[in-house]
Every structure is written in C-alpha cells, then in structure tokens.
C-alpha positions in Angstrom: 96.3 110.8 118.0 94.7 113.1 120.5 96.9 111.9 123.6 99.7 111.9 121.4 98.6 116.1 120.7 98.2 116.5 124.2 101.2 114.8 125.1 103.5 117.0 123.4 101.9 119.9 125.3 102.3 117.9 128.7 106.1 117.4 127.9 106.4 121.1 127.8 104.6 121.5 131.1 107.0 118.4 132.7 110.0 120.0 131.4 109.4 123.3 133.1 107.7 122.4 136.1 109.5 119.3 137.5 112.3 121.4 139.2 109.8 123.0 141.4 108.3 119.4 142.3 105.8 118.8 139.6 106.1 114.9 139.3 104.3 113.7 135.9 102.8 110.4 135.7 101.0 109.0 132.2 98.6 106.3 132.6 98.0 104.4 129.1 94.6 102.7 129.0 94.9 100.3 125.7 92.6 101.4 123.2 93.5 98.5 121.2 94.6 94.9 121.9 97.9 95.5 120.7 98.3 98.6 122.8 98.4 96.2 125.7 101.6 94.7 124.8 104.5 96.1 126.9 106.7 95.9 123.9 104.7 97.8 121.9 104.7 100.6 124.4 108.4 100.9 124.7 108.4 101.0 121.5 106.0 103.8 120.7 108.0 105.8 123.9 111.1 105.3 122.1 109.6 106.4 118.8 108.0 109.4 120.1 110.5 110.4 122.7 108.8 110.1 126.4 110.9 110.3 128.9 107.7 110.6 131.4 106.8 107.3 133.5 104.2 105.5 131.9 101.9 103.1 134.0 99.9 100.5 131.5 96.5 100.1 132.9 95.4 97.3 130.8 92.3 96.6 132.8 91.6 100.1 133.1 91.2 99.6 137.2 93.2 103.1 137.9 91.4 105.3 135.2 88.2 103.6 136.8 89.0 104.4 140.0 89.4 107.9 139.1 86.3 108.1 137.1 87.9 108.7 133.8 85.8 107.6 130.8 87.1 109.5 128.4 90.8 110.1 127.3 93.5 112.4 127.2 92.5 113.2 130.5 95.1 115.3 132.8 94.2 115.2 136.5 96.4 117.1 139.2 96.6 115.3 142.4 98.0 116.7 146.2 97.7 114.7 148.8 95.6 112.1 147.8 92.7 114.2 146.2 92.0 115.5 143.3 92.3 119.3 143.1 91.9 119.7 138.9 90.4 118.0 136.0 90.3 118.4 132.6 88.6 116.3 130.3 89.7 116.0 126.2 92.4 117.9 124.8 93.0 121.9 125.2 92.9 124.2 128.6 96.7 123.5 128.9 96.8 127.3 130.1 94.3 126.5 132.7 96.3 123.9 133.8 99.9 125.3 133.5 97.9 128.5 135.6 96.7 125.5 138.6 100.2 123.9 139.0 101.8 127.5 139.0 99.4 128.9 142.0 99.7 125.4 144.0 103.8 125.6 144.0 103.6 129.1 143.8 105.8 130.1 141.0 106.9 133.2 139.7 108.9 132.9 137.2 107.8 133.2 133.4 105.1 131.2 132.4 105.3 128.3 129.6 102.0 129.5 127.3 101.4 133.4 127.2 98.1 132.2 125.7 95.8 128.8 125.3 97.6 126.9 122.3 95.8 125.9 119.2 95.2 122.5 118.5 93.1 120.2 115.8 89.5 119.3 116.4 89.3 116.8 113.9 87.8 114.0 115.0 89.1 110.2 114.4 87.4 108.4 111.8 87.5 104.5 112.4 87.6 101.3 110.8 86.2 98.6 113.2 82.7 97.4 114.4 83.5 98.9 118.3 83.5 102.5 117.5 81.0 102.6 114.7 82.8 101.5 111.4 83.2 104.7 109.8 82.8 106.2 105.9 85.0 104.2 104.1 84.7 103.3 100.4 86.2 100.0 99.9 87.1 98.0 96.9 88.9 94.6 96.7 88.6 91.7 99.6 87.8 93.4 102.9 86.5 92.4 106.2 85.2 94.3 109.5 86.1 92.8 113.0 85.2 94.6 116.2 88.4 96.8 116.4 89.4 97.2 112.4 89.4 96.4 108.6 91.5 93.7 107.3 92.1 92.9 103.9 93.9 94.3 100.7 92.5 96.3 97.4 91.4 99.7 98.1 90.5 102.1 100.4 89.2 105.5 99.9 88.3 108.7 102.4 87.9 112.4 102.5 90.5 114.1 104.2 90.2 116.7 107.0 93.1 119.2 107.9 97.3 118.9 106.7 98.5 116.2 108.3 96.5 112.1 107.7 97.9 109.2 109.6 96.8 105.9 110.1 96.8 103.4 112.9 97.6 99.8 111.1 99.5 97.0 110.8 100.6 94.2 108.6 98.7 90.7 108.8 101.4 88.4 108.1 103.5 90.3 110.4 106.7 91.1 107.8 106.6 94.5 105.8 103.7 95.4 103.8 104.2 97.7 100.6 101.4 100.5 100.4 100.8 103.1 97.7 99.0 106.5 98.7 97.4 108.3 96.3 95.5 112.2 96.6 93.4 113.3 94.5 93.5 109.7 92.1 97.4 110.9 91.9 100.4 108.8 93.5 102.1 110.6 96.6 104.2 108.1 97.8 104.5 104.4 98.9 105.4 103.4 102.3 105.9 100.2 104.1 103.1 99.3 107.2 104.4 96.5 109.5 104.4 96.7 113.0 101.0 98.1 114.6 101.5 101.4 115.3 100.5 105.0 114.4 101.5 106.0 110.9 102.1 109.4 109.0 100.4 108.9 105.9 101.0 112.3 104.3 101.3 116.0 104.6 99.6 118.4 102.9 99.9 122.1 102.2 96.5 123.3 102.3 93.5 122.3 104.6 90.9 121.5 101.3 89.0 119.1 101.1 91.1 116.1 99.1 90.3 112.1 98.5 93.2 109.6 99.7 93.5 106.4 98.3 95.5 103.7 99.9 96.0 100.6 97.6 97.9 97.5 99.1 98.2 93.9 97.4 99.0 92.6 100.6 96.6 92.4 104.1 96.6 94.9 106.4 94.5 95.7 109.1 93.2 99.1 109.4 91.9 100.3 112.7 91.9 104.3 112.3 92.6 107.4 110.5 93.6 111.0 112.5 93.5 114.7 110.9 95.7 117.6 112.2 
C-alpha cells in the first residue's frame, strides 16, 4: 500500500518530467512470495495502470547494491552516482525541486506545495512481520507470511479507505462478507493474491470490521488511508 501511494505521486512526476529527459525506472523487491511471480506483476501493472518500466528484483541484489532496506524508496541517479535519496513515502516536493534544478526547468512546477498523504501504518497477519492484533474466531492458522483459514476476523480500523492483501486457498473465487460496526457492508469475492479494497468510509472514527468467510483464505495484510 505505501509504494502503491507513492506511486501515484511518481506517475505525476514521470508524466511531466520525461520530455525534458527524466527517465523513470521502478524496481519491485517482492514483499511476498507471490509478488515474485512475473504474472502477478503484469497483472497488478495492468490493474493499476503503470506504464513505467518495472525491473523485478526477486533476490533483492539491485536494492542491495544500492543500500535500500527500506521501501518506497525513490533514488535520483546521473552518471552513475547517486545525487538524491529519499527514504519512505512523502518529500515528493523535495524531489520534483532536485530533478527541476538538475535539467534546469522553468516551466510550472507539478506540486505548489508537499502533498498530504496517510501515515497509517500496515497491520499484518503473518509470523515475519510480527503477527498483528487480530481477534480471530473459527479455524485459523499463522505461517511466516499470513493467516490461513475461514470463520472470523475482527480489527479496529484506522482512516477512510481498509484494504486487504489476500488470496483464496483453493485458488477459485472465494465469497466474503464485510461487516462495520457488527452491521453487513457488502460481500465481495477474494481470489487471486492481490491487494484488495475492502471498504470506504465517510468519516475517519474509530470502527470494528469484521470479515467472515466459510471458505479458506489466506490473509497476509491490512492498509489504512
């Protein structure tokens, strides 16, 4: 969820800055075994509209090489050295500022000011990244990268926007009710893995969702915007 916020940003700095000779470059380092699956990433480019070239670095040898331990990441780079770095999400002024004094551009500037975005951070559902605060009832169990199994699964939620990173066990469509607040929102299918929009709310209070399947899933994390 955060590269995907900070890619949307990025797109907007691409789109303006390309004519003058900006070349953009993404590197995706798999956070998850499936993310290492070409397929998957076409997919997911498709789906969220990248045009950008994308380099998968399933070993993480080129985000290594450049020291990066941490990701979204953006790095500007001029002949062979590294000039800027910015580490997390945010300072996309500070960045759109460095690429306009190194091809010297004049003309109006993309942000007027830094943008806003979420600070919400990721809660998650496997071993590897510390298992977060889930209250779960039916048949559940936690392997090193998510939660797989079927009943229910209960969280606070955290800004307007919840989506979920899962995927469907037996690999065919999965039916999944959402509830807010003990009251039914929708239902929605989960099948391949991917990122999913789980619902939008209008206000930023404090809410429990509920996610009730009869079918296994597994689970691996939940993002707030």
């Amino acid at each position: 969820m955060n590269c995907l916020r900070s890619l949307e940003y990025i797109k907007k700095i691409d789109n303006k800055y390309k004519k003058y000779g900006l070349k953009t470059i993404l590197i995706h380092s798999p956070e998850w075994e499936f993310e290492k699956n070409s397929n998957n990433v076409l997919r997911a480019a498709k789906q969220y509209h990248i045009k950008i070239p994308i380099i998968i670095d399933k070993d993480k040898k080129i985000i290594k090489k450049l020291k990066i331990n941490f990701w979204p990441t953006q790095i500007l780079i001029k002949n062979n050295r590294i000039i800027y770095k910015h580490i997390g999400e945010g300072n996309y002024k500070k960045l759109e500022n460095k690429i306009r004094a190194i091809l010297k551009i004049k003309s109006n500037a993309v942000f007027n000011n830094e943008p806003k975005y979420t600070k919400f951070q990721t809660i998650y559902a496997g071993k590897k990244k510390g298992g977060g605060s889930l209250d779960k009832k039916g048949h559940w169990k936690q392997n090193n990268e998510f939660l797989e199994g079927k009943g229910f699964l209960t969280l606070k939620t955290k800004g307007n926007i919840i989506s979920l990173v899962a995927k469907s066990i037996s690999n065919k469509p999965i039916n999944v009710k959402i509830k807010v607040d003990n009251k039914l929102i929708k239902k929605m299918k989960i099948n391949e893995p991917q990122l999913y929009k789980v619902v939008e709310l209008k206000n930023n209070k404090s809410r429990t969702l509920t996610i009730e399947t009869k079918s296994k899933i597994a689970v691996y994390s939940f993002a707030f915007q």
